[in-house]
SERO-4910 file (N, C-alpha, C, O; in steps of 0.05 Angstrom, whole numbers):
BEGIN
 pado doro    nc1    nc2    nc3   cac1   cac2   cac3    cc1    cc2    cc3    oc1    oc2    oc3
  Unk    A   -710    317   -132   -707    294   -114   -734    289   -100   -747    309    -93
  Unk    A   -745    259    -93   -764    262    -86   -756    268    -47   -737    270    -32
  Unk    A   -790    269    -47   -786    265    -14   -788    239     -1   -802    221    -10
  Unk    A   -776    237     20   -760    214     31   -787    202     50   -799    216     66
  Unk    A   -792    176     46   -819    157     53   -812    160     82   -788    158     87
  Unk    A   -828    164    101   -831    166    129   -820    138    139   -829    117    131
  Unk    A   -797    139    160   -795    112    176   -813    107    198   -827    126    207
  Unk    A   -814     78    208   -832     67    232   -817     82    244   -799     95    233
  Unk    A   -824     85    277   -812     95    295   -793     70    308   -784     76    330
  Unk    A   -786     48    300   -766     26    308   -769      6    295   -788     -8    290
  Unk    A   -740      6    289   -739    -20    276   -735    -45    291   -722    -45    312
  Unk    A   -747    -68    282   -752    -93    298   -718   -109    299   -697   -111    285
  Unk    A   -728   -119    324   -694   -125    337   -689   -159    322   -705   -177    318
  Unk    A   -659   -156    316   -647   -178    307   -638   -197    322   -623   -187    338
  Unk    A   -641   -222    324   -626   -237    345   -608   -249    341   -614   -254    317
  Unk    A   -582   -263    345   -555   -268    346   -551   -277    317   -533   -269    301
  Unk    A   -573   -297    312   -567   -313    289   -562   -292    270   -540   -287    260
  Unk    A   -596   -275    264   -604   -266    237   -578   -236    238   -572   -222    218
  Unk    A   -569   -234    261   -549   -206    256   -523   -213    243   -508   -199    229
  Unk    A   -521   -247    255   -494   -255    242   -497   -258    214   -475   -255    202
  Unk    A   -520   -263    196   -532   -268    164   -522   -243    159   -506   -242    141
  Unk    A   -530   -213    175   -531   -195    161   -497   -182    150   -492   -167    131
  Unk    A   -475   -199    177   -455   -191    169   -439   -203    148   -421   -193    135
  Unk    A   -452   -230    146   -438   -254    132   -443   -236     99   -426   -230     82
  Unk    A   -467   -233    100   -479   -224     72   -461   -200     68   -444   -200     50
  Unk    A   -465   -175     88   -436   -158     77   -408   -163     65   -396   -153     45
  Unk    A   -404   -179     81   -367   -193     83   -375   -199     50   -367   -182     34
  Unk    A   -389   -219     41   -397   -237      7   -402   -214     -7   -385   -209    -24
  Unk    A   -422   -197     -3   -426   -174    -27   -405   -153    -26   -405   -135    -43
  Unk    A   -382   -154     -4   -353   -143    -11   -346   -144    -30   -343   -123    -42
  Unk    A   -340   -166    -42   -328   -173    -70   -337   -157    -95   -330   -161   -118
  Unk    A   -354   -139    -87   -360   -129   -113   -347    -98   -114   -344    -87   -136
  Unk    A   -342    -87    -94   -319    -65    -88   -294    -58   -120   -286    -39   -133
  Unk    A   -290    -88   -120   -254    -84   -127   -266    -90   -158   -255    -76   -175
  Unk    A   -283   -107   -166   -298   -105   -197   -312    -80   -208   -315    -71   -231
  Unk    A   -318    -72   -185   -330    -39   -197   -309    -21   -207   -308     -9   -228
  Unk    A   -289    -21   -184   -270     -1   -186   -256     -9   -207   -249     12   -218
  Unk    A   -247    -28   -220   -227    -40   -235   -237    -34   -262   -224    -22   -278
  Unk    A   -269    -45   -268   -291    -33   -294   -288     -4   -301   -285      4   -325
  Unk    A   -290     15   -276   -289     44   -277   -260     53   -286   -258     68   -305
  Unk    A   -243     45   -274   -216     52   -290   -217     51   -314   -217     71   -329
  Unk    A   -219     18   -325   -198     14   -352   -225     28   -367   -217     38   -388
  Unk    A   -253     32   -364   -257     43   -383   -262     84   -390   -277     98   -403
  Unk    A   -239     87   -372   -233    119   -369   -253    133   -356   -255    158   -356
  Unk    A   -275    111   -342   -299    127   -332   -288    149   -298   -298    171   -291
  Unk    A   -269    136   -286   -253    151   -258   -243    167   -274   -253    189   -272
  Unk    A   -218    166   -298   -199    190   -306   -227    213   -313   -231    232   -298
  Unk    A   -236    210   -326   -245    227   -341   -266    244   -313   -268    269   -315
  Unk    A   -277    234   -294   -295    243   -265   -272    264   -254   -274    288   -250
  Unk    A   -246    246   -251   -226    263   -235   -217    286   -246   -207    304   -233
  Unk    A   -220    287   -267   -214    316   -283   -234    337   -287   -228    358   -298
  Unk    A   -259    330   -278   -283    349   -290   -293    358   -268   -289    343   -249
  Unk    A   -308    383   -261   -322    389   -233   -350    381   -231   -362    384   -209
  Unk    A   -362    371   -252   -390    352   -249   -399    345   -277   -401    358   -298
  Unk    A   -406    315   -269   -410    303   -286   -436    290   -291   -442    277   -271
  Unk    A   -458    288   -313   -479    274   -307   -473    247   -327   -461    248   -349
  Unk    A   -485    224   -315   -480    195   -330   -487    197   -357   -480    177   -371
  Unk    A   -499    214   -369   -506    217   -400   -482    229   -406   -469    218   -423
  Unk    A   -474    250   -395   -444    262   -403   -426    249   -413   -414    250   -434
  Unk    A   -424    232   -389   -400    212   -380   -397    190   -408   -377    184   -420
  Unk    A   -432    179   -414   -433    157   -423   -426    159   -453   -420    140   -468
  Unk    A   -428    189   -461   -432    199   -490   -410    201   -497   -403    195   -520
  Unk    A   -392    210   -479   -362    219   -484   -342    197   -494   -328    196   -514
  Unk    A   -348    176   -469   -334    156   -469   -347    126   -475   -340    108   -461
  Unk    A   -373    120   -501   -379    113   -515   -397     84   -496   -398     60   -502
  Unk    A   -408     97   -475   -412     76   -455   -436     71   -457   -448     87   -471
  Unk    A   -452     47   -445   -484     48   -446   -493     59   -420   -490     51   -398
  Unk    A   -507     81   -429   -517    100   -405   -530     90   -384   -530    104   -364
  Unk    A   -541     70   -383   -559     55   -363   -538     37   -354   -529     51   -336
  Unk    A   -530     24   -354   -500     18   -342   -479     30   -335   -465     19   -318
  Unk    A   -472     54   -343   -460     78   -328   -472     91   -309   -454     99   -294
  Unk    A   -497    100   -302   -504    111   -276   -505     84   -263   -496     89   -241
  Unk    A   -510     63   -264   -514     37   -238   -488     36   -228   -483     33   -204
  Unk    A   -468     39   -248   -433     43   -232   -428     63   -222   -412     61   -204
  Unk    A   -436     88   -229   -427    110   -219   -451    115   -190   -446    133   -174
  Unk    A   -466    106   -187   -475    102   -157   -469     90   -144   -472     98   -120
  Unk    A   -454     55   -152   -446     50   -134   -412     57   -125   -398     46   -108
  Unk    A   -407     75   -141   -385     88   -132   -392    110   -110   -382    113    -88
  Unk    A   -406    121   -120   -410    145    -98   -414    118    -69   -401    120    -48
  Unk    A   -432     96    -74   -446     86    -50   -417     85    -33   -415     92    -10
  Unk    A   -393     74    -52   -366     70    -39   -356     96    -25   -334     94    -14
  Unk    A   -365    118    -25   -355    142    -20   -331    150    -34   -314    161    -21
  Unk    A   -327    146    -65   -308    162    -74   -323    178    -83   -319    196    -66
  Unk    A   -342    188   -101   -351    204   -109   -380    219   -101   -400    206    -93
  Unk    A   -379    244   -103   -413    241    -93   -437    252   -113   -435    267   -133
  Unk    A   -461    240   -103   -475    247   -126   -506    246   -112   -516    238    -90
  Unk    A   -518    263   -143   -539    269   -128   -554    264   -158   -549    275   -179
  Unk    A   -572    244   -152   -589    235   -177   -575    225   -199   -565    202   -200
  Unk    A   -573    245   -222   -560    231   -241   -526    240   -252   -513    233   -272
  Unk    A   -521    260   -225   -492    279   -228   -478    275   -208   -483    276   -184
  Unk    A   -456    270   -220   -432    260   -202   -410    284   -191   -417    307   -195
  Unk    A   -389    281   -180   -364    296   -177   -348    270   -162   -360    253   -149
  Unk    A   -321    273   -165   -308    258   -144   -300    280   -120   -304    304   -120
  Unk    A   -292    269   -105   -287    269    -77   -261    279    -76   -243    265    -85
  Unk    A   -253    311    -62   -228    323    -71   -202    298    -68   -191    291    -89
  Unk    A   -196    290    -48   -181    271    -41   -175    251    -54   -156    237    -45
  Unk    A   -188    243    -74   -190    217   -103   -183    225   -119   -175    209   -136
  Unk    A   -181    253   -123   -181    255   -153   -139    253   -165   -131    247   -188
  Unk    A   -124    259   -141    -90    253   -150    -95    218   -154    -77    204   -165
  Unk    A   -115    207   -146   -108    175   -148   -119    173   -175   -109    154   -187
  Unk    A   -129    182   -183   -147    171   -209   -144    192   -238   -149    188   -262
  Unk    A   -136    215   -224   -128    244   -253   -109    224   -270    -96    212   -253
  Unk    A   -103    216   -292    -88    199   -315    -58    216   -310    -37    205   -307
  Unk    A    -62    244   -309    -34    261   -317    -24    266   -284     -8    284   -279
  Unk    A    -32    248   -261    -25    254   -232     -1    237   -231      2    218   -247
  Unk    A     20    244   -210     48    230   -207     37    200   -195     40    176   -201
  Unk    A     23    215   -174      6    183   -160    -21    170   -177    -36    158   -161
  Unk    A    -29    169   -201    -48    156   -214    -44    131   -211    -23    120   -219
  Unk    A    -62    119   -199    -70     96   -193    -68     70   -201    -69     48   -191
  Unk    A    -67     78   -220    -77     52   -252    -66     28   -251    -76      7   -256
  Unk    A    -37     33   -241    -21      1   -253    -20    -15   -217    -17    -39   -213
  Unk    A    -23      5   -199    -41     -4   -172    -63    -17   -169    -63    -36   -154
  Unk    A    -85     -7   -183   -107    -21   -184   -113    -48   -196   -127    -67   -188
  Unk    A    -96    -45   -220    -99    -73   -242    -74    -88   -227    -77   -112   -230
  Unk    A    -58    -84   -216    -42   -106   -197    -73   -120   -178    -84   -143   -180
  Unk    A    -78    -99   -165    -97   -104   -142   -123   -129   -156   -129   -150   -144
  Unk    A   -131   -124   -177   -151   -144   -189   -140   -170   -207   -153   -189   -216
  Unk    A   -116   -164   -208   -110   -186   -219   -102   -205   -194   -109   -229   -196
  Unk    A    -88   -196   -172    -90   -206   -148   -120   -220   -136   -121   -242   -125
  Unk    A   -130   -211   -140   -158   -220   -133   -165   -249   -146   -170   -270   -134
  Unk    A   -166   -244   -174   -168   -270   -187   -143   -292   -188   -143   -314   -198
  Unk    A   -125   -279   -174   -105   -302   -170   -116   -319   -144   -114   -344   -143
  Unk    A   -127   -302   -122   -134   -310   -100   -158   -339   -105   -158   -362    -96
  Unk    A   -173   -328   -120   -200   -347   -126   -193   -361   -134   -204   -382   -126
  Unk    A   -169   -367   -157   -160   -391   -164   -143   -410   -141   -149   -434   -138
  Unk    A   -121   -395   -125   -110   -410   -116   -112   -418    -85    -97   -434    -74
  Unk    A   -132   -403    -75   -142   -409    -42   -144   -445    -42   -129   -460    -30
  Unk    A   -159   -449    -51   -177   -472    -45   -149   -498    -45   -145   -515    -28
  Unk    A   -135   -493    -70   -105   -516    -66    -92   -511    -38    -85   -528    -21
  Unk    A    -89   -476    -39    -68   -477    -12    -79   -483      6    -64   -498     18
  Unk    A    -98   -480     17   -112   -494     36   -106   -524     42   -106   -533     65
  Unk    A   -103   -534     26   -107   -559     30    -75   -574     24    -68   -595     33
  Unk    A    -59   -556      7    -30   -567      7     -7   -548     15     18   -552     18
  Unk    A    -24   -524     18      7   -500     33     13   -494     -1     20   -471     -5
  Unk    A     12   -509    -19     22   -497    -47      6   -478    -63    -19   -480    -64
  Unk    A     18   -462    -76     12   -436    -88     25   -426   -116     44   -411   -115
  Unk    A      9   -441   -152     28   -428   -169     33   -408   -169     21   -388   -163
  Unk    A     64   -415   -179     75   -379   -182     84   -377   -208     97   -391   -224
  Unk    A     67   -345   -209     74   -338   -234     91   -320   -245     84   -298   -239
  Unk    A    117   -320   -265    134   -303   -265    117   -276   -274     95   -273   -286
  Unk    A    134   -260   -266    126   -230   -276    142   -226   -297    166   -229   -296
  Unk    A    124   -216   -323    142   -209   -344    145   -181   -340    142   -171   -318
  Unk    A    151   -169   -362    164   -134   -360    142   -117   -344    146   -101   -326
  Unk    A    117   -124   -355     88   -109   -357     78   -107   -328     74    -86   -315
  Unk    A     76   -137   -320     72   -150   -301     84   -129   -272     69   -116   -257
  Unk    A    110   -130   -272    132   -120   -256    126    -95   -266    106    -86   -254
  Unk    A    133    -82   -280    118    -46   -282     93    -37   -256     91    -20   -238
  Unk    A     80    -58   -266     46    -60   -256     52    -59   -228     39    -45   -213
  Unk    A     75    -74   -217     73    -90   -188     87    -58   -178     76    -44   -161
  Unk    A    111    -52   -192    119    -24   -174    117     -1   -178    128     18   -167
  Unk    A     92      1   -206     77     35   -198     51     20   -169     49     33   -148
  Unk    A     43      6   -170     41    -10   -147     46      1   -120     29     13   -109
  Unk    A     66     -3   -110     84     -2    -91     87     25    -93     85     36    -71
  Unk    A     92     42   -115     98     69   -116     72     90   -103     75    106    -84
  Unk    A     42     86   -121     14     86   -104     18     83    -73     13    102    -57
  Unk    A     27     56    -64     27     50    -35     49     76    -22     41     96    -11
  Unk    A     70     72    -25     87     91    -17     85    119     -7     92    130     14
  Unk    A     68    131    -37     55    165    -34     30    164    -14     17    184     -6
  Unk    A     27    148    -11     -1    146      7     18    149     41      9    163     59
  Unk    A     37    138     42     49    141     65     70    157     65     75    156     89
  Unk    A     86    171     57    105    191     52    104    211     78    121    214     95
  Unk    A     75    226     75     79    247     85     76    243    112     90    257    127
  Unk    A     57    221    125     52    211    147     83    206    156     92    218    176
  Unk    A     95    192    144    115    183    156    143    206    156    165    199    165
  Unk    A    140    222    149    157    244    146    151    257    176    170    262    189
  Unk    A    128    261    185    119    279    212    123    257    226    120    266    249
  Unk    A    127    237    227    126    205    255    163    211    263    172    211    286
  Unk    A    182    218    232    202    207    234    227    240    231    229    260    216
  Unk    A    232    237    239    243    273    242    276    264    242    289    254    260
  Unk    A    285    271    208    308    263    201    327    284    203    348    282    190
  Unk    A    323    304    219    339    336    209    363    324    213    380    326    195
  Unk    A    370    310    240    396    303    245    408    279    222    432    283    216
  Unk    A    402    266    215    407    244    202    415    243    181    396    252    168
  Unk    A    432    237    165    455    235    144    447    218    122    437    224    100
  Unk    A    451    200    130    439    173     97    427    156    103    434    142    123
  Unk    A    407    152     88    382    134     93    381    113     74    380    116     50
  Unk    A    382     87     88    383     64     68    355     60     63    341     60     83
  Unk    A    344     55     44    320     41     37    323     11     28    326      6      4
  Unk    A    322     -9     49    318    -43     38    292    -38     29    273    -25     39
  Unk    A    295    -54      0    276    -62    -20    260    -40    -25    236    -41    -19
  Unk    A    270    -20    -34    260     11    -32    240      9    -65    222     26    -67
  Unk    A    242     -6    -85    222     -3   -100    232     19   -120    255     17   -128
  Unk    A    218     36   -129    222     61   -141    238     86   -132    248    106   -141
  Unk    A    232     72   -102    250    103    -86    237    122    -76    244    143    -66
  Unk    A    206    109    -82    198    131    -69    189    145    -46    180    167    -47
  Unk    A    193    130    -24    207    145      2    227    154      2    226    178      8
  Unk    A    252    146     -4    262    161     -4    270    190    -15    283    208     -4
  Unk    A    258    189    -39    256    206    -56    236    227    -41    244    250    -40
  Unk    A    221    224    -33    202    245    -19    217    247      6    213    271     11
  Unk    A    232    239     26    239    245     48    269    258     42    280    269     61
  Unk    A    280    258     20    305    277     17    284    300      6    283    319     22
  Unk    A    268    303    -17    253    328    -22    253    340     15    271    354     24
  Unk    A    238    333     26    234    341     46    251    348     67    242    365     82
  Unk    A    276    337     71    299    337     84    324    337     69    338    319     61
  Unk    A    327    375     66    344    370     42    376    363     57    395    357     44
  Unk    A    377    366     82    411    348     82    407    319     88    417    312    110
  Unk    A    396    304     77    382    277     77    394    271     53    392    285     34
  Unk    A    415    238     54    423    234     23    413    201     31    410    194     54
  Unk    A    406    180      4    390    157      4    412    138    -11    431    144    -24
  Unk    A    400    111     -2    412     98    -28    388     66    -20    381     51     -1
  Unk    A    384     68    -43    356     47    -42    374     22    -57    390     25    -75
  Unk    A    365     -5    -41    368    -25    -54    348    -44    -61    335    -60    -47
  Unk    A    348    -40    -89    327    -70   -103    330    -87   -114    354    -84   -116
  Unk    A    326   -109   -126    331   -135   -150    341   -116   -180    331    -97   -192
  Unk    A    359   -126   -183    371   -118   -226    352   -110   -242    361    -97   -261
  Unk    A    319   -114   -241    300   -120   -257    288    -87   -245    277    -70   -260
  Unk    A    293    -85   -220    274    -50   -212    295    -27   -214    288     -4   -222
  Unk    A    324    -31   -206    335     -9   -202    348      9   -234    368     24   -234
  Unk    A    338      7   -248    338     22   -273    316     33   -280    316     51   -297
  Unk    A    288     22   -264    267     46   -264    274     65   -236    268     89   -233
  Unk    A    283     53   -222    291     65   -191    305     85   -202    295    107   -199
  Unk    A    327     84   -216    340    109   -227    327    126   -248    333    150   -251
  Unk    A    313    118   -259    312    134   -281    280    154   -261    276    174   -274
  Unk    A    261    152   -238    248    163   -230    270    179   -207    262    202   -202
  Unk    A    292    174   -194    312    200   -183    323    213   -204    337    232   -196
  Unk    A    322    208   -231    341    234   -251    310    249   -255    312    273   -262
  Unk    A    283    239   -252    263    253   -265    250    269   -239    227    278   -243
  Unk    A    259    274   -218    262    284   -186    282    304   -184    282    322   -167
  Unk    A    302    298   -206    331    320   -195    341    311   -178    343    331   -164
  Unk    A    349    295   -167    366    280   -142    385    258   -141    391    243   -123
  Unk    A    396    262   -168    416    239   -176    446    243   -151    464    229   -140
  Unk    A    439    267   -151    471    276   -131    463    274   -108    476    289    -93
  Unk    A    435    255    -90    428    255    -62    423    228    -60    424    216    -38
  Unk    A    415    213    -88    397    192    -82    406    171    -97    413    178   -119
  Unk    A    411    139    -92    426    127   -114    417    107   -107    416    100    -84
  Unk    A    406     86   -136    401     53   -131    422     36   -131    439     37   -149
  Unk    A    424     25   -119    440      6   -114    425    -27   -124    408    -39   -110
  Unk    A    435    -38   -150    425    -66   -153    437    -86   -138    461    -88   -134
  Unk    A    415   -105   -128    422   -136   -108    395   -133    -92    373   -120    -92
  Unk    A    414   -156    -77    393   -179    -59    401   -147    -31    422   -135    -29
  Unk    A    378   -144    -16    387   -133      3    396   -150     33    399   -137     53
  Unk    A    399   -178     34    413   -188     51    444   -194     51    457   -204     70
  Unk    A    454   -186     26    473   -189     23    497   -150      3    521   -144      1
  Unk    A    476   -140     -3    488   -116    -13    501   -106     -1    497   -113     22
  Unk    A    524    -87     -4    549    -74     14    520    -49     31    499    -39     24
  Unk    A    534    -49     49    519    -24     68    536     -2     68    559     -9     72
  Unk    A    533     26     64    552     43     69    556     49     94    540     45    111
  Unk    A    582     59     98    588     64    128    587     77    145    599     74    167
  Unk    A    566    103    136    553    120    149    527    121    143    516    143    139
  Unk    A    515    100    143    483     99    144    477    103    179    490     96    198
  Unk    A    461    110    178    441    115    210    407    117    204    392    125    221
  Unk    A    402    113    188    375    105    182    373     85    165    378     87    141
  Unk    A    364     52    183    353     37    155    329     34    153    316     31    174
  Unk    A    317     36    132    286     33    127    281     15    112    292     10     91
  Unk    A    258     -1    125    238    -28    116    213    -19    116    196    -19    133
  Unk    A    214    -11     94    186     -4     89    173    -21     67    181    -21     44
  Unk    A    148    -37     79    135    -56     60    153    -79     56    153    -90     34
  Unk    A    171    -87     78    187   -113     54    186   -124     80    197   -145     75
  Unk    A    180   -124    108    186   -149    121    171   -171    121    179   -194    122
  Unk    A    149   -164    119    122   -184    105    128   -205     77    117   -224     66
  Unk    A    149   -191     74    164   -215     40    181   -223     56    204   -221     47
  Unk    A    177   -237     88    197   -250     98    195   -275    114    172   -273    121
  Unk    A    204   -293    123    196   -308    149    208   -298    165    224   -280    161
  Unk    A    201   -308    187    213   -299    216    255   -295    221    272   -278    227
  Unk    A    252   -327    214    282   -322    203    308   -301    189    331   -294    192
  Unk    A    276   -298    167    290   -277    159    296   -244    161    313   -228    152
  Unk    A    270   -243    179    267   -214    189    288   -215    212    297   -194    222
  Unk    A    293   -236    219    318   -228    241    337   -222    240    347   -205    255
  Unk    A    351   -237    218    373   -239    202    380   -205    183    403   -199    178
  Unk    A    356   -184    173    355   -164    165    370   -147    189    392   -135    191
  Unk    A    339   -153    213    352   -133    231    373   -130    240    384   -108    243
  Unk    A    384   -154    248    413   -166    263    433   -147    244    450   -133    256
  Unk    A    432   -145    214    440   -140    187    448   -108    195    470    -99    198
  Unk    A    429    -98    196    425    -72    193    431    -57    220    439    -34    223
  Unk    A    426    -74    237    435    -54    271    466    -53    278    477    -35    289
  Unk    A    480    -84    266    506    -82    264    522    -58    241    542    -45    246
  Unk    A    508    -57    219    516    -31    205    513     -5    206    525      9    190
  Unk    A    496      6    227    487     26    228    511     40    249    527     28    263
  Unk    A    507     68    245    524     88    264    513     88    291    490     84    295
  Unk    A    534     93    311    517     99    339    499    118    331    506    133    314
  Unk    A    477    119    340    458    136    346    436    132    325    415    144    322
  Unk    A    448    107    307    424    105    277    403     90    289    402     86    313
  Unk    A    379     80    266    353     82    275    356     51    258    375     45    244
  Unk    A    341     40    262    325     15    247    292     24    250    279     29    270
  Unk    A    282     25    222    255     36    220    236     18    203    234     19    178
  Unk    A    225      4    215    205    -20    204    176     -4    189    161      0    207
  Unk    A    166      4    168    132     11    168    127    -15    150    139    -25    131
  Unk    A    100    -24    165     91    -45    145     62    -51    162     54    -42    183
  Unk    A     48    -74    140     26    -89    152     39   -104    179     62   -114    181
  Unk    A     18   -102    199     26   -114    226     -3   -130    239    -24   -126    227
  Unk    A     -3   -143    259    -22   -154    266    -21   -141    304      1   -134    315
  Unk    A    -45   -141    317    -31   -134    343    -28   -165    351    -29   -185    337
  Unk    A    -24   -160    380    -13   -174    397    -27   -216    393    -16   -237    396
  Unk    A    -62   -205    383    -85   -226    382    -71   -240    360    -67   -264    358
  Unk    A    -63   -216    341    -50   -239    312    -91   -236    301    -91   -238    276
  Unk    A   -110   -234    309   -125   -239    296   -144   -205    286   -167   -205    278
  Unk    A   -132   -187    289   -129   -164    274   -112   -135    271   -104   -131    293
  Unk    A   -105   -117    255   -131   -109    233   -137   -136    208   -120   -149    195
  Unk    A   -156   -137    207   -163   -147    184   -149   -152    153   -153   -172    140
  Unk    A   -133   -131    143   -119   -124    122    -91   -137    131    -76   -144    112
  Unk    A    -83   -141    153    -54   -159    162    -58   -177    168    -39   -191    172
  Unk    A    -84   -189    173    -96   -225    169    -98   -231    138    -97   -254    129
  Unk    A   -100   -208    124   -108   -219    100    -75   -220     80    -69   -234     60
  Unk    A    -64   -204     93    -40   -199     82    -16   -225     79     -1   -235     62
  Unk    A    -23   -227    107     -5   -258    114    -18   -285     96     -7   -307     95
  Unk    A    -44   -278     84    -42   -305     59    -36   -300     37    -29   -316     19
  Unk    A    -39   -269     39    -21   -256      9     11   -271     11     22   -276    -11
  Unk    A     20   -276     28     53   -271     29     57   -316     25     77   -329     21
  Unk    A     29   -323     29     36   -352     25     52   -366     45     42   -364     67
  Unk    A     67   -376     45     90   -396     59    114   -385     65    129   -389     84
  Unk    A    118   -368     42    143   -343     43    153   -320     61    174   -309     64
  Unk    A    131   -317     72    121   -291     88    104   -284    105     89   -304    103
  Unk    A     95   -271    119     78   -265    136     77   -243    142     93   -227    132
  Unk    A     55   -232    164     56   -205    170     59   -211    210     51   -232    221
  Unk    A     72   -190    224     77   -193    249     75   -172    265     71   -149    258
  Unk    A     80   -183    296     65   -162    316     86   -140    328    110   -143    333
  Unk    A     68   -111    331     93   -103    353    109   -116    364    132   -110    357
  Unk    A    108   -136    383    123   -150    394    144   -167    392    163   -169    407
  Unk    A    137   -184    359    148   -189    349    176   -176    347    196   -189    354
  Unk    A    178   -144    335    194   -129    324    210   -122    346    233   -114    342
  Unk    A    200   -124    369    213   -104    397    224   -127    407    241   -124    425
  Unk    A    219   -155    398    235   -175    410    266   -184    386    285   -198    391
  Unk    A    260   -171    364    276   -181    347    298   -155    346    322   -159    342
  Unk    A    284   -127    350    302   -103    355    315   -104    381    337    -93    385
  Unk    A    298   -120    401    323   -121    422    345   -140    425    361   -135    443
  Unk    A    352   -166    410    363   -178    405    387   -175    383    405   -190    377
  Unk    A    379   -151    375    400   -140    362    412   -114    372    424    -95    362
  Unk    A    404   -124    402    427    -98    413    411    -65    402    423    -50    387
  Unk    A    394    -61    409    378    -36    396    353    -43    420    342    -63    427
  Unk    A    350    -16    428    338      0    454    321     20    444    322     34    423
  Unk    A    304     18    467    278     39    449    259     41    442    243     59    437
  Unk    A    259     17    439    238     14    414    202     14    414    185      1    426
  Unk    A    201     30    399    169     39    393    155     43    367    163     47    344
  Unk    A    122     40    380    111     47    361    102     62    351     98     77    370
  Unk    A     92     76    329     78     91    323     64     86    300     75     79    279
  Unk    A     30     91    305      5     87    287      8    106    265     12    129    270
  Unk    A      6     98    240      7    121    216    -12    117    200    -11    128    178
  Unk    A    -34    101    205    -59     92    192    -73     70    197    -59     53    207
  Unk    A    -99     62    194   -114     44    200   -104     23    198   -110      4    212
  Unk    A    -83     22    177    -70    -12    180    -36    -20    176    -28    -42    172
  Unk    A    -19      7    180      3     13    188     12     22    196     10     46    193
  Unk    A     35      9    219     60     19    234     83     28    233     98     24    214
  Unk    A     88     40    254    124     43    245    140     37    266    140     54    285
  Unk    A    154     16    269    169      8    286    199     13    289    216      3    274
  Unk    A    205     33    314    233     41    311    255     37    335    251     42    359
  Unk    A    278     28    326    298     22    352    321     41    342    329     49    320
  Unk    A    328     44    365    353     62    366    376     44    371    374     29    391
  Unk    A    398     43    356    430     44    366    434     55    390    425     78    389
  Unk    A    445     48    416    463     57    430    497     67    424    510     76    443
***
């Protein structure tokens, strides 16, 4: 490595304008984040890093039939992203990356990521109409599509599991509903974890036959059960005391998140919980960043909303209590108690 060129002793000061260029220019060369990462996947250049303990870009490039001079320019600016680190022309990933990106990991990434970029290019196409008419094509999800969307959701989930297992202390607690539970996999990790904890997740006709078939590949068919439907209208069992919204109030309007809670606090046992985790905005509405951006994800359909929001809509449903708790840079967990 060479040695590192001597700096001035200060660098010359920026004034309002040229500092604002310098952020504007960050925010624009963002966009190249989610094209790197997406290139590095599909062409096995991450699986193959996450499995090896170091790698040099000739290695990499020979193996997996790449042009070597185009493989180290990506694999630096991966490290630049901090997943991997490297030093000249040899890489490693970053212990913490490697369950997202190993091919043979429960949480591999893959059908997460290519949701995530195909999202992207839906964005570029369709900002500029909604802007200007509130309208947004929609495109059905075929089989592939929908796979994609809830190993998706499944990615998102394991990333919060364990966080939310230490926020939420179920020892006492009996059956846990999951609205729009996806694959199950909260719940599925919070009965692992709480073994007198029994679940019953409800999704659309189209998920809950992968929903089942990932609790028979868990061992938990006798704790854990999908239930197909709409979850504003599905039967509730009558000893639930935990409902959980996790990731789905944001697929809602206002209306309708009321109408859930109202839903769910009337069915619950004395002493049950209503448990919100999702994208939130604080109080400004004008950050984190990722729940400003979320709420144009959700279109006309949906939105993302504030503490306050939730503590005005949990107290209106007769539910006391209610708090928050931070479980990551850009999610909450919002909980009321039954009296």
């Amino acid at each position: 490595m060479k040695e590192p060129v001597p700096r001035t002793s200060e660098a010359p000061e920026a004034d309002e304008m040229e500092t604002a260029y310098d952020h504007v220019q960050q925010l624009e060369w963002s966009f190249a984040n989610l094209p790197v990462l997406h290139a590095a996947a599909e062409c096995g250049l991450l699986g193959l890093i996450a499995t090896e303990d170091r790698v040099t870009a000739t290695q990499a490039a020979d193996q997996l039939g790449l042009h070597p001079a185009a493989t180290v320019k990506i694999l630096r600016a991966l490290a630049s992203m901090g997943i991997l680190r490297g030093q000249e022309d040899t890489f490693e990933m970053r212990g913490g990356y490697r369950p997202l990106f190993d091919p043979g990991s429960a949480i591999h990434h893959a059908n997460g990521q290519r949701h995530i970029f195909e999202l992207s290019q839906m964005w570029a196409r369709e900002l500029p109409g909604f802007l200007e008419t509130g309208a947004w094509t929609k495109t059905p999800r075929d089989p592939e599509s929908m796979a994609r969307f809830v190993g998706s959701m499944r990615a998102l989930s394991y990333g919060m599991t364990g966080r939310l297992h230490q926020a939420l202390d179920l020892t006492q607690s009996r059956h846990l509903v999951d609205f729009g539970g996806g694959l199950g996999t909260y719940s599925i990790e919070l009965c692992l974890r709480t073994p007198t904890l029994r679940a019953t997740v409800i999704d659309v006709e189209a998920v809950a036959p992968l929903t089942t078939q990932e609790i028979d590949r868990h061992g938990l068919s006798d704790r854990v059960e999908a239930l197909a439907g709409d979850y504003h209208q599905a039967p509730l069992p009558e000893d639930m005391d935990v409902a959980l919204f996790a990731n789905v109030m944001h697929q809602e309007r206002r209306d309708g998140v009321a109408r859930l809670i109202d839903r769910a606090a009337a069915a619950l046992r004395p002493g049950g919980r209503v448990v919100v985790v999702d994208f939130t905005l604080e109080e400004s509405r004008a950050e984190p960043s990722l729940g400003a951006f979320f709420a144009i994800n959700m279109r006309l359909f949906g939105d993302t909303y504030t503490p306050g929001d939730f503590r005005d809509w949990m107290t209106a449903a007769g539910l006391t209590d209610v708090t928050r708790t931070d479980l990551g840079p850009n999610k909450l967990m919002i909980v009321g108690h039954k009296p």
